[in-house]
C-alpha positions as CSV (number, residue, x, y, z in Angstrom):
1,X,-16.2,-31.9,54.4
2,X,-15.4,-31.7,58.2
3,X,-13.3,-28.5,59.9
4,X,-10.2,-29.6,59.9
5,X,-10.1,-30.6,55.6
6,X,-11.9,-27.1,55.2
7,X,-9.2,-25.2,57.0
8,X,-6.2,-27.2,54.9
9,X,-8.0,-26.9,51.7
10,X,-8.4,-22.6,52.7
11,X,-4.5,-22.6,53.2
12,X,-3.8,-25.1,50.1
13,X,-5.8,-22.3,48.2
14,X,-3.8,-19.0,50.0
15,X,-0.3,-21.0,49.8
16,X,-1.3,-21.1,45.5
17,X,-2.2,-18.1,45.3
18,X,0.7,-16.5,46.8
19,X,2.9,-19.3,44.3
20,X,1.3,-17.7,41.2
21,X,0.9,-14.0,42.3
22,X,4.6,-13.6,42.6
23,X,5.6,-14.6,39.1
24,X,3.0,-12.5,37.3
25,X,3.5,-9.7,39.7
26,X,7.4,-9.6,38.2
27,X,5.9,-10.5,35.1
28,X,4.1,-7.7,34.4
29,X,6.2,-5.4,36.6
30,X,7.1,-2.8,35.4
31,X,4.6,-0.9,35.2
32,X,5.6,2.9,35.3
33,X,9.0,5.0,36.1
34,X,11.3,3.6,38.5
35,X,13.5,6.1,40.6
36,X,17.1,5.8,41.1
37,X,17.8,7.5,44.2
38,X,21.4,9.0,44.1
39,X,23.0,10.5,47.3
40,X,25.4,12.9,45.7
41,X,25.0,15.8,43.3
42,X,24.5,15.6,39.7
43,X,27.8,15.5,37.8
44,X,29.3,13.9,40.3
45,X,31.3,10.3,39.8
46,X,28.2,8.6,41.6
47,X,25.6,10.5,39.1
48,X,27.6,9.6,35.9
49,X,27.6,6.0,36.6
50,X,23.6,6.2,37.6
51,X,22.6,8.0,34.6
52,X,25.1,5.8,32.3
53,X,23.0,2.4,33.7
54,X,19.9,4.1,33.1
55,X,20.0,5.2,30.1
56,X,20.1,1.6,28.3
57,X,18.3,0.3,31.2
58,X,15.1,2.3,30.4
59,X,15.4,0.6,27.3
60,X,15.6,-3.2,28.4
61,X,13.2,-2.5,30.9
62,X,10.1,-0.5,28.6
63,X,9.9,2.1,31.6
64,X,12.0,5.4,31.9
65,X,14.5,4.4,34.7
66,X,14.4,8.3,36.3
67,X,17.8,9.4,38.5
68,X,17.1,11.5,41.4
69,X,19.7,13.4,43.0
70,X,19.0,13.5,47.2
71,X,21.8,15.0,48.4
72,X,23.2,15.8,51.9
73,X,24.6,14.3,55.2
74,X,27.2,12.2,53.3
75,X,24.8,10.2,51.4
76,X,22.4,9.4,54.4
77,X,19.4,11.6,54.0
78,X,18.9,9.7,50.5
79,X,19.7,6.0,51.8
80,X,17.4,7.3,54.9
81,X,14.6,7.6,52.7
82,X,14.7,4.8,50.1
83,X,14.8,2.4,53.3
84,X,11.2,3.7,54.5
85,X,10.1,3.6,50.7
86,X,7.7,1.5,49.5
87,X,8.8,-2.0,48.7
88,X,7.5,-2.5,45.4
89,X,9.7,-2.2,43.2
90,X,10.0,1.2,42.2
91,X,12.6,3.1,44.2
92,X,15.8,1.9,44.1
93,X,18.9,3.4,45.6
94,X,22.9,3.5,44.4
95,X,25.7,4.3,46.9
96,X,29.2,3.8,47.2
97,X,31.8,3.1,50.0
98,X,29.2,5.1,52.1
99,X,27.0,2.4,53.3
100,X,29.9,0.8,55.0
101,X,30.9,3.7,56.6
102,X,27.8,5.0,58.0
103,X,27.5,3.1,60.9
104,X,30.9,4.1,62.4
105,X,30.6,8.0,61.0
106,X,27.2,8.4,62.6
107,X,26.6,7.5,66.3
108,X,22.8,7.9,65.5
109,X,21.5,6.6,62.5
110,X,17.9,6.2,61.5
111,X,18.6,3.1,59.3
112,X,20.7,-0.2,59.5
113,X,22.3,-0.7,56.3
114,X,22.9,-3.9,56.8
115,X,19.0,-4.9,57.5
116,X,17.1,-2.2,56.1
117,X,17.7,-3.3,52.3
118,X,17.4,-5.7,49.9
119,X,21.0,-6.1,47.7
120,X,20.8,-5.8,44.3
121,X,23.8,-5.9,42.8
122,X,27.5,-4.3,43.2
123,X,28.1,-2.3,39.8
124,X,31.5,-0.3,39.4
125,X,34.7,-0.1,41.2
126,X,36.7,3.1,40.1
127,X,40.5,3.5,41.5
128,X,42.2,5.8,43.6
129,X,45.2,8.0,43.4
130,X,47.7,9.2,45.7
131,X,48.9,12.6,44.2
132,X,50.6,15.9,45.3
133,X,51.0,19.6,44.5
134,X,53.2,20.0,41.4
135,X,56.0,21.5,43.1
136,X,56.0,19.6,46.0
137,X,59.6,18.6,46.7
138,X,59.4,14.5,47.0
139,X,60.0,13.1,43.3
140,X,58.7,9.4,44.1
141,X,57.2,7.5,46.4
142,X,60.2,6.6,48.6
143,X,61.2,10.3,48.6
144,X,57.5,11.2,49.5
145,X,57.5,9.0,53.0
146,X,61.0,10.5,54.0
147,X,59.2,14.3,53.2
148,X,56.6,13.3,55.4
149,X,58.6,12.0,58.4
150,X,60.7,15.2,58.5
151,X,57.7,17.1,58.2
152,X,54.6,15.6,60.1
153,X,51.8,17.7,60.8
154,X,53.2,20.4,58.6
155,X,52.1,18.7,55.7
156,X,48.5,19.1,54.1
157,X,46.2,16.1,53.4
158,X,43.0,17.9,51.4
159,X,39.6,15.7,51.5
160,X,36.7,15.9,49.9
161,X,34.5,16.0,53.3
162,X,34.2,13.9,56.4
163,X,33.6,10.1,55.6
164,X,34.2,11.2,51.8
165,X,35.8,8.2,50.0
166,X,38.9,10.6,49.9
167,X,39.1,11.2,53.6
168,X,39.0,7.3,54.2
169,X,41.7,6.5,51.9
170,X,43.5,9.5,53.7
171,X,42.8,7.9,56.9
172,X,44.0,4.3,55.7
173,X,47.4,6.3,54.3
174,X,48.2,8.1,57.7
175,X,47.6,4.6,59.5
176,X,49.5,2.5,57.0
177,X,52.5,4.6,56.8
178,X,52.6,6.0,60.7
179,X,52.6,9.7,60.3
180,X,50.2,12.0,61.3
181,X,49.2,14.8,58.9
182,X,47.3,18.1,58.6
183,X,44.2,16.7,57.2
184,X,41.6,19.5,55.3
185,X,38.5,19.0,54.3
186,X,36.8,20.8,51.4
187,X,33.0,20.7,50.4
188,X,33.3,18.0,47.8
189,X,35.9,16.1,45.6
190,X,36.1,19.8,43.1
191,X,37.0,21.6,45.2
192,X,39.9,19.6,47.4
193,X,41.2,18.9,43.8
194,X,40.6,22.8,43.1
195,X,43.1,23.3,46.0
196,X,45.7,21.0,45.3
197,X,46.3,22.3,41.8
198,X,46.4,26.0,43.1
199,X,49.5,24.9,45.9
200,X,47.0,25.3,48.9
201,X,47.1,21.7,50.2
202,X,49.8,19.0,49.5
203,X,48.6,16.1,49.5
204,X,45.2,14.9,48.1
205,X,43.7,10.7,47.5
206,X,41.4,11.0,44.8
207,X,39.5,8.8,42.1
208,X,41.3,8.7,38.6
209,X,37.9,10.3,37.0
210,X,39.2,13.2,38.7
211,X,43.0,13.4,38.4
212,X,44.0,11.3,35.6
213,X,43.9,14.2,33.1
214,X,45.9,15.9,35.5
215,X,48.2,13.3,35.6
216,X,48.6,13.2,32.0
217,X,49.1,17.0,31.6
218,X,51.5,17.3,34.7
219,X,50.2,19.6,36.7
220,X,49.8,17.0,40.2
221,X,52.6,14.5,40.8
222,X,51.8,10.9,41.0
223,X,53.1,8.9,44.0
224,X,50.7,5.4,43.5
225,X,47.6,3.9,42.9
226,X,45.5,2.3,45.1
227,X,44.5,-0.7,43.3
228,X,46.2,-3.8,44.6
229,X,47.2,-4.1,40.4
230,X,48.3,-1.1,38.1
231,X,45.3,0.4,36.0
232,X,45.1,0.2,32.2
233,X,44.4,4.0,32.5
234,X,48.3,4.6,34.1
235,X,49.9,1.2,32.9
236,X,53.0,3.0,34.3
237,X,51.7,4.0,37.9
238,X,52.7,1.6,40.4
239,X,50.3,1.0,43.3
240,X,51.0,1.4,46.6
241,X,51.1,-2.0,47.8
242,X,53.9,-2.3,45.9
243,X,56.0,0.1,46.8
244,X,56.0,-0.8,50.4
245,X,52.5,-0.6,51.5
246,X,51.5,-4.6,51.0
247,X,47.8,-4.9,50.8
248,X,46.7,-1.1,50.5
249,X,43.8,-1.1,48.4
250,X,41.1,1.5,48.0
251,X,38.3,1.8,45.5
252,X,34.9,3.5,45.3
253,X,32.6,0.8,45.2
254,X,29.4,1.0,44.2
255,X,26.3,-1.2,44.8
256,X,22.2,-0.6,44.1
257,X,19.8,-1.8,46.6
258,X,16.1,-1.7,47.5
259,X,13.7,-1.5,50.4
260,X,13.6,-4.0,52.6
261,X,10.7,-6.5,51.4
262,X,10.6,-5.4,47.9
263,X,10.0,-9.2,46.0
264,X,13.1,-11.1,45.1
265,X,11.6,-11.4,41.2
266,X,11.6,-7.9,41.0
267,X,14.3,-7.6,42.6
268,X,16.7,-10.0,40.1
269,X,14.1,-8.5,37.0
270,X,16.2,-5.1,37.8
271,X,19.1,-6.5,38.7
272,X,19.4,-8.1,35.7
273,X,18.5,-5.0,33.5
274,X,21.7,-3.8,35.5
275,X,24.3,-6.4,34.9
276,X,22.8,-6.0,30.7
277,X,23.6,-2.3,31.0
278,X,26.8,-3.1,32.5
279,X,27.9,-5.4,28.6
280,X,26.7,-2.7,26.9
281,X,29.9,-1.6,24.5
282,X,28.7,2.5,24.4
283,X,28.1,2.2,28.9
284,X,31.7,-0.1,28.7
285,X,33.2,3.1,26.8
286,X,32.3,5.4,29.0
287,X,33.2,3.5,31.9
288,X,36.8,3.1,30.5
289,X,37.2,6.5,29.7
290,X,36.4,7.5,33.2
291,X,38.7,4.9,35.0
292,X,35.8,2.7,35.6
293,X,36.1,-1.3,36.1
294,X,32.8,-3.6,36.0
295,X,32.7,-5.3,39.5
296,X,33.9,-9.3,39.2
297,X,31.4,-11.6,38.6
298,X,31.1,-12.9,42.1
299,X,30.4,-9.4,43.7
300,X,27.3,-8.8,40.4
301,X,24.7,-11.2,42.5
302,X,22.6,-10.0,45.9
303,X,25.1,-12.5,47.7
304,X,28.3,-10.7,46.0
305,X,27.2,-7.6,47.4
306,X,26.4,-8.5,50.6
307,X,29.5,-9.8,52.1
308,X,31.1,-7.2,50.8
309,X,29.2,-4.9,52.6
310,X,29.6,-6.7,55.5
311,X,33.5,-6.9,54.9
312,X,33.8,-3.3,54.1
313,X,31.9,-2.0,57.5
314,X,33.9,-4.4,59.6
315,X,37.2,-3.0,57.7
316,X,36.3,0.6,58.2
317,X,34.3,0.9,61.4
318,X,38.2,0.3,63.9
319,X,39.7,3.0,61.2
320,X,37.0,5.6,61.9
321,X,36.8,5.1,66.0
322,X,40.9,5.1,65.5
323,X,40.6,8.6,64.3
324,X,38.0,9.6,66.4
325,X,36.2,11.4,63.5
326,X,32.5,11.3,63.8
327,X,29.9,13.4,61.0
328,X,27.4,13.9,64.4
């Protein structure tokens, strides 16, 4: 056999046996734990939806599906670390409205979202509320932009933390209605809601796994939902688009990724595992009772969470510099 065959029959031979190495490497995979890395504390909205997957994951898959909490620097310290984590398969990360914010909230970051991962899947979308202190003079909606033009900076908008999912909803609220507010931020969704109950602030956006039982019992006032269509959870809650705010919409998103490289067989073997968890009717309870929504079909692929990644930093990033609010 001369050179030249020799040297195409060595790459015929590598070219095959990178063909069969990757289906029996997702074939047997996997092999031992995988970790969920979740940015936020445990108990948390982000943590309840994590442990809820991996629960009946860990069962489709044969491995325990473990749920580590990393918490700090709104979500980046965790996202930091899965992106310079091994790519094999066995640390995974979910985040929520975070990785589209990151970019414009830190002026140095030590990862790209947008580069740094492989997309899974998106997973849940769970709605935002616009509610007030009980006794806060403005009965509706209408009544509540009048109260805020007459009053300005005097009135309190309470957030959850800078580049919280509550403080960019507040952000998107100032900006779509053309008043400027008192905005106060509080370490975490507990307590901002802690404060609005006690009379302290007057204003708070939050998700419905939050305020809907406080809804219920009367103790906030409702003045709209975020959703561009009312909720099954509030049937009688109009949104906001419809009362004058056309195309407000606001949801905490949430989407699982993986280092950058990690095989695409293992990376549709767990998102697959995902999107079974996501049919399964005790995880579908749950998710109802909390306010939850599966993501549409389109965003449950790599592709469906991708674009809207992309769509969600280019909607936030001329919102944040707007504000001129930065978390560095």
């Amino acid at each position: 056999m001369t050179r030249g065959k020799t040297w195409l029959a060595c790459v015929a031979a590598a070219v095959t046996t990178l063909l069969v190495a990757a289906p029996a490497h997702a074939q047997g995979y996997p092999t031992k734990p995988i970790t969920l890395v979740v940015p936020f504390a445990a108990g948390g909205p982000t943590d309840v939806v994590a442990r809820l997957l991996g629960g009946t994951m860990t069962r489709t898959l044969g491995q325990t599906v473990v749920v580590e909490n990393r918490v700090g620097a709104g979500g980046t310290i965790a996202a930091a670390s899965v992106a310079r984590a091994a790519p094999d398969g066995y640390t995974f990360l979910i985040h929520h409205n975070g990785m589209g914010t990151a970019p414009s909230l830190y002026r140095k970051l030590s990862y790209n979202p947008l580069a740094d991962f492989e997309y899974v899947t998106q997973v849940v979308d769970v709605p935002m509320t616009l509610v007030g202190r009980k006794d806060l003079p403005a009965k509706d909606f209408n009544e509540l932009l009048a109260y805020l033009k007459a009053n300005g900076t005097k009135v309190n908008l309470a957030h959850a933390g800078l580049g919280a999912v509550s403080h960019l909803c507040g952000m998107l609220f100032r900006q779509a209605v053309g008043t400027e507010m008192t905005t106060v931020p509080y370490q975490g969704t507990g307590p901002a809601l802690n404060a609005l109950l006690a009379g302290q602030v007057d204003l708070l956006c939050d998700q419905t796994t939050g305020t809907a039982p406080h809804i219920k019992a009367g103790t906030v006032k409702l003045y709209g939902v975020t959703t561009t269509s009312r909720l099954k959870l509030l049937p009688e809650a109009p949104t906001l688009a419809e009362q004058g705010l056309p195309g407000f919409q606001v949801v905490v998103w949430h989407g699982i990724y993986a280092p950058r490289g990690t095989p695409k067989e293992v990376v549709d073997r767990f998102g697959n595992a995902v999107r079974g968890a996501l049919k399964d009717a005790a995880v579908l309870a749950r998710l109802t009772e909390l306010g939850a929504v599966v993501a549409a079909d389109d965003k449950l692929t790599p592709t469906g969470l991708q674009t809207w990644l992309q769509q969600e930093t280019q909607r936030y990033g001329p919102v944040i510099k707007a504000a001129g609010q930065f978390a560095d």
